[in-house]
VEXGU-472062 format. One record per residue (C-alpha): residue number from 1; x, y, z. Coordinates in steps of 0.5 Angstrom, whole numbers, plus 500, padded with zeros to 3 digits. Layout:
<drentors>
+-----+-----+-----+-----+
|  nr |   x |   y |   z |
+-----+-----+-----+-----+
| NUM |   X |   Y |   Z |
...
+-----+-----+-----+-----+
</drentors>
This chain:
<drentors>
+-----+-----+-----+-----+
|  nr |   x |   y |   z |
+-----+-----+-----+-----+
|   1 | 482 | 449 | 487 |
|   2 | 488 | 445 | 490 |
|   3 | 495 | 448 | 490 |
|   4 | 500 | 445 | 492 |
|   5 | 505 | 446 | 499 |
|   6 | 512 | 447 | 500 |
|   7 | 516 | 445 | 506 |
|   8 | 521 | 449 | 509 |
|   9 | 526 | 445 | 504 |
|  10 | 523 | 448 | 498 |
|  11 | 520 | 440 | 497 |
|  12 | 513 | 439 | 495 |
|  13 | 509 | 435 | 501 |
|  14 | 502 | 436 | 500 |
|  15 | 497 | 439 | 496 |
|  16 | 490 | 443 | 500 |
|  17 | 484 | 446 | 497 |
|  18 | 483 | 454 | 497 |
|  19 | 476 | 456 | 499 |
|  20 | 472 | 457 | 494 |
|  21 | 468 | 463 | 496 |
|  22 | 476 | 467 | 496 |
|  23 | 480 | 464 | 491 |
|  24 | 474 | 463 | 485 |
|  25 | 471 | 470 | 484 |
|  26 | 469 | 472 | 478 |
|  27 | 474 | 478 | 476 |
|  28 | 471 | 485 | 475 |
|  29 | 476 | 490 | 473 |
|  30 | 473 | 495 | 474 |
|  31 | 471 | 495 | 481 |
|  32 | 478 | 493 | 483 |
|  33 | 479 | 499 | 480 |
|  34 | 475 | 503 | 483 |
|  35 | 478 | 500 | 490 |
|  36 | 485 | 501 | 488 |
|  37 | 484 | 509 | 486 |
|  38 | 482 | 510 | 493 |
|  39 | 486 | 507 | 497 |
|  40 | 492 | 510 | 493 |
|  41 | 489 | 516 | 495 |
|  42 | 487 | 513 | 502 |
|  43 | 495 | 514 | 502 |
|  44 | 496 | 519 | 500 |
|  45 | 499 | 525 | 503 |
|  46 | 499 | 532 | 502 |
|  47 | 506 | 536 | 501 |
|  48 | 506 | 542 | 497 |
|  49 | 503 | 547 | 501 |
|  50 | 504 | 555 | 498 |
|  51 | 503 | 561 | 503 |
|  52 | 498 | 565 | 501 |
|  53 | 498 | 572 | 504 |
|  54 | 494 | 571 | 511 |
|  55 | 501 | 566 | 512 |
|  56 | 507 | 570 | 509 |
|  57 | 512 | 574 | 514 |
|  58 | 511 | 582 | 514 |
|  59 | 507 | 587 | 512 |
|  60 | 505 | 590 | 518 |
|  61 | 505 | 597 | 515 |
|  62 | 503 | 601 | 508 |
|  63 | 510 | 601 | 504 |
|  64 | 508 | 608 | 503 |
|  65 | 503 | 614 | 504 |
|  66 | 496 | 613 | 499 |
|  67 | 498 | 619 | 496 |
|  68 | 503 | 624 | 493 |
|  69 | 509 | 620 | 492 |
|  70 | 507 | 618 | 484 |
|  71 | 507 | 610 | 485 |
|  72 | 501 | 605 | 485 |
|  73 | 498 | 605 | 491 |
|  74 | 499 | 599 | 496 |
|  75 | 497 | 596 | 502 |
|  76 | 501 | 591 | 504 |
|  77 | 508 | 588 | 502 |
|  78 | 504 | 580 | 503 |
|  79 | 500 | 582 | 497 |
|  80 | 501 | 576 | 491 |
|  81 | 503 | 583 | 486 |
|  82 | 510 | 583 | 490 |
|  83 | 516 | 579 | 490 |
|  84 | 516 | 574 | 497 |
|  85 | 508 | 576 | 497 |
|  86 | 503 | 570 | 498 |
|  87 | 501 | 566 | 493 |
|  88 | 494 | 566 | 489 |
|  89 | 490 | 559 | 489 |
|  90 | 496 | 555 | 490 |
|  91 | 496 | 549 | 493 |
|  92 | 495 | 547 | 500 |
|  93 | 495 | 543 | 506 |
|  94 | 488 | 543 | 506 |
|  95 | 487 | 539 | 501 |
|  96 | 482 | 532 | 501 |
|  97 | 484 | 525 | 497 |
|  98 | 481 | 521 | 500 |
|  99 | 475 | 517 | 497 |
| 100 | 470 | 513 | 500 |
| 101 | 469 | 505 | 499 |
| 102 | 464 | 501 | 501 |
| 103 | 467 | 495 | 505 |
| 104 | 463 | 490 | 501 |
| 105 | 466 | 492 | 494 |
| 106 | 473 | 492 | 499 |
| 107 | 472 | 486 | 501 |
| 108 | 470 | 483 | 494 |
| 109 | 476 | 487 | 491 |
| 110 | 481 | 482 | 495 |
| 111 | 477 | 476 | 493 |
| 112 | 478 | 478 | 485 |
| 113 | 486 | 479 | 486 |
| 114 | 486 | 473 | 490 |
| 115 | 483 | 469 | 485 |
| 116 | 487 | 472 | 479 |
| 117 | 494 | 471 | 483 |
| 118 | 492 | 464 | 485 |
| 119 | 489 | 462 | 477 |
| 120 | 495 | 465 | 474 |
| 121 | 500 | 460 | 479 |
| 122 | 503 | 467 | 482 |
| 123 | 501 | 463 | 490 |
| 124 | 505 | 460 | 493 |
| 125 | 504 | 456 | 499 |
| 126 | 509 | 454 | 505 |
| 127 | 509 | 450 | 511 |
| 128 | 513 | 453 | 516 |
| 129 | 516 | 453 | 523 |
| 130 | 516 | 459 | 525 |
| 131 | 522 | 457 | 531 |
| 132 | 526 | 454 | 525 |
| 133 | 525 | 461 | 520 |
| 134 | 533 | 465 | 519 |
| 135 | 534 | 470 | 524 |
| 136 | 540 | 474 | 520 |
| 137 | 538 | 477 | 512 |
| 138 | 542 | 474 | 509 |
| 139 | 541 | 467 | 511 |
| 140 | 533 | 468 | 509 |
| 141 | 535 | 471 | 503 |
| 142 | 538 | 464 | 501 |
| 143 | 533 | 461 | 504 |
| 144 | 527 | 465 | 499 |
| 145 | 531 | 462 | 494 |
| 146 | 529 | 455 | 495 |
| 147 | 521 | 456 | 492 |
| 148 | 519 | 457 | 484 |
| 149 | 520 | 466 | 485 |
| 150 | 521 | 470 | 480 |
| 151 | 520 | 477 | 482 |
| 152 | 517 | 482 | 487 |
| 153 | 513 | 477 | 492 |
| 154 | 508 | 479 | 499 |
| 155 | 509 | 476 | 505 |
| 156 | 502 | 475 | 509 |
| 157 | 504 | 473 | 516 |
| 158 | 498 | 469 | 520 |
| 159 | 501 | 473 | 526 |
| 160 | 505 | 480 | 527 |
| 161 | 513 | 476 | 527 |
| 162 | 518 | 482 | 530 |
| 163 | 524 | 477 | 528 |
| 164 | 521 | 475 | 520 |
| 165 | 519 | 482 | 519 |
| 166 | 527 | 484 | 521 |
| 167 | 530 | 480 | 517 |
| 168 | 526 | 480 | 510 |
| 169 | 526 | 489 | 511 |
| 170 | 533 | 489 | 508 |
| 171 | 531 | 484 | 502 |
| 172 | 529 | 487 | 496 |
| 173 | 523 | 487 | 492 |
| 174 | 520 | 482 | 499 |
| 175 | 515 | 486 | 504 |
| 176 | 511 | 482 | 509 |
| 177 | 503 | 484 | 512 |
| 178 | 499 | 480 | 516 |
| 179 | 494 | 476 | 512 |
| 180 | 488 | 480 | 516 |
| 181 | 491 | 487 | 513 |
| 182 | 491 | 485 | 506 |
| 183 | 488 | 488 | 501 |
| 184 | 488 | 489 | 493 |
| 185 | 493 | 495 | 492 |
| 186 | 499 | 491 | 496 |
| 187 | 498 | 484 | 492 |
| 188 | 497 | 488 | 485 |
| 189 | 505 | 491 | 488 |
| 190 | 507 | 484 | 487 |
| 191 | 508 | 479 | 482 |
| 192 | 508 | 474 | 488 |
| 193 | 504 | 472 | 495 |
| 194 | 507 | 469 | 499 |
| 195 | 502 | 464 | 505 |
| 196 | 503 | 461 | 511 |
| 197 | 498 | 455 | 511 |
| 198 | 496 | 458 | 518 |
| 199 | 494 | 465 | 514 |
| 200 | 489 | 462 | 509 |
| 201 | 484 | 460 | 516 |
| 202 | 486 | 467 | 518 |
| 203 | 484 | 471 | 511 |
| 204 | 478 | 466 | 511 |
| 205 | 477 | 468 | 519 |
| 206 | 477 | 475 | 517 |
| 207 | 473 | 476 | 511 |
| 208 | 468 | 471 | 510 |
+-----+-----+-----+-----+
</drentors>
């Protein structure tokens, strides 16, 4: 497949052609569906937690004698009968998302998204000199400017880039991720990808 590269001017200057092995892959919506599912609950963490009454302050004491006094008998002010108790069956810290998947299927998942983004044109390829890149957000937002998008985009950085990183964190919609780290959930986040000529032998180092 060719696609065309835009200079840092937003001008066409040449066209290169993307492996075939990473950018024609036959989509399967449902394996990508299965990878996605679990790496959003890879990602997820667990917030809600409830006491349970092992948990819960007090209770050190029968709140009164077993007998005589006419009330229910009680053992413990921590019991999930009293107000302030411990909670039965409530959520916890203990809990596990997180879902295996094979690097196979990983691996052939990013090749379906990257395949899909490059047949609907949402690719786009840069050469860039990395000295001459905007050192301010600003600048590099009216930089960005300058090539066909429209909408979110995904940066995949060749290399970790401390000053691009910098200034593209503040621009909305634009987040960046080295090409070795991409997977199929952060490119179906963004209707754009955005690739350094130099991140496609990276992807093509790293994943074939």
């Amino acid at each position: 497949m060719k696609y065309i590269v835009y200079n840092q001017e937003g001008k066409e200057t040449e066209a290169v052609l993307l492996p075939k092995d990473i950018f024609e892959v036959k989509m399967n919506p449902d394996l990508v569906h299965q990878v996605v599912s679990s790496q959003m609950a890879n990602r997820r963490k667990t917030l809600a937690h409830a006491k349970d009454r092992s948990e819960v302050s007090g209770g050190g004491r029968k709140p009164w004698r077993q007998k005589g006094t006419g009330r229910a008998r009680h053992g413990s002010i921590r019991s999930p009968l009293w107000k302030g108790g411990g909670v039965t069956f409530g959520p916890t810290k203990e809990r596990v998302f997180k879902k295996k998947i094979n690097k196979k299927a990983k691996k052939q998942a990013l090749f379906m998204v990257l395949s899909a983004k490059a047949k609907s044109n949402s690719i786009l390829i840069l050469d860039l000199d990395f000295k001459q890149i905007p050192t301010k957000t600003k600048q590099m937002a009216e930089f960005l400017k300058k090539f066909p998008l429209k909408g979110s985009a995904l940066i995949a950085l060749p290399k970790k880039d401390e000053n691009f990183i910098r200034v593209t964190k503040n621009i909305p919609q634009i987040e960046t991720l080295e090409a070795r780290n991409l997977n199929a959930l952060d490119m179906l986040s963004f209707k754009h990808l955005i690739l350094p000529k130099e991140s496609i032998k990276i992807i093509k180092e790293t994943w074939l």
